[in-house]
C-alpha positions in Angstrom: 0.0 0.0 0.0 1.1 3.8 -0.8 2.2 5.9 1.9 0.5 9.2 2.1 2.5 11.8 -0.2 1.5 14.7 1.3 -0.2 16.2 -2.2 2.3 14.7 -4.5 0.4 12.8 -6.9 3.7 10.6 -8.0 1.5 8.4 -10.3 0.3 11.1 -12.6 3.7 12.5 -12.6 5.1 9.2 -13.5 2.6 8.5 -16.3 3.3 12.6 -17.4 7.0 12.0 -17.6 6.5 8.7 -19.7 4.5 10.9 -22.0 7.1 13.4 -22.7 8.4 12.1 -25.5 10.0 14.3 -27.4 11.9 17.7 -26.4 8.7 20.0 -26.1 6.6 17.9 -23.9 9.5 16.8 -21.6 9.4 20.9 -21.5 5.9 21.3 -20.8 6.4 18.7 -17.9 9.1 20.5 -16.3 7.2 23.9 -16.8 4.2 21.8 -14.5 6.4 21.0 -12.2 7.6 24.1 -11.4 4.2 26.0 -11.3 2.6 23.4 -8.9 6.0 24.0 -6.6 5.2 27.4 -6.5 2.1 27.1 -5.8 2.4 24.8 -3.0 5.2 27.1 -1.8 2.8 29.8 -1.6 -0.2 27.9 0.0 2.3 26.8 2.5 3.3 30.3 3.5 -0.1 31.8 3.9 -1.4 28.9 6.0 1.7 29.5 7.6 1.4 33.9 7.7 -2.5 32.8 9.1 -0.9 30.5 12.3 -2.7 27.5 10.7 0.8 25.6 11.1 -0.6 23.2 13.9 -3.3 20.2 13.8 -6.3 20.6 15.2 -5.6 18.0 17.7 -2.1 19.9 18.7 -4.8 23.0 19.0 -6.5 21.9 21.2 -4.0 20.5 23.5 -1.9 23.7 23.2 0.6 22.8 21.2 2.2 25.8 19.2 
């Protein structure tokens, strides 16, 4: 069984890559790539700017 990937979706990235065959899709993947980084990056950093950095669970406990 898969181990949780926290929002990597490794299959469809796989299956992307093997697609790329030629110069301008292998191109198009990496261009993919980098735009769902950044955008991770950024939903990271305002869940982050909003204190939403803990589990509910931790929350409630008083974790930080």
């Amino acid at each position: 069984m898969d181990k949780p990937n926290k929002g990597y979706d490794y299959r469809r990235y796989r299956n992307l890559l093997a697609e790329a065959t030629d110069e301008s899709k292998r191109l198009a993947f990496i261009d993919l790539l980098i735009e769902e980084g950044a955008r991770d990056q950024l939903t990271r950093e305002r869940i982050s700017q909003l204190g939403l950095t803990t589990r509910p669970a931790e929350r409630s406990r008083g974790g930080a």
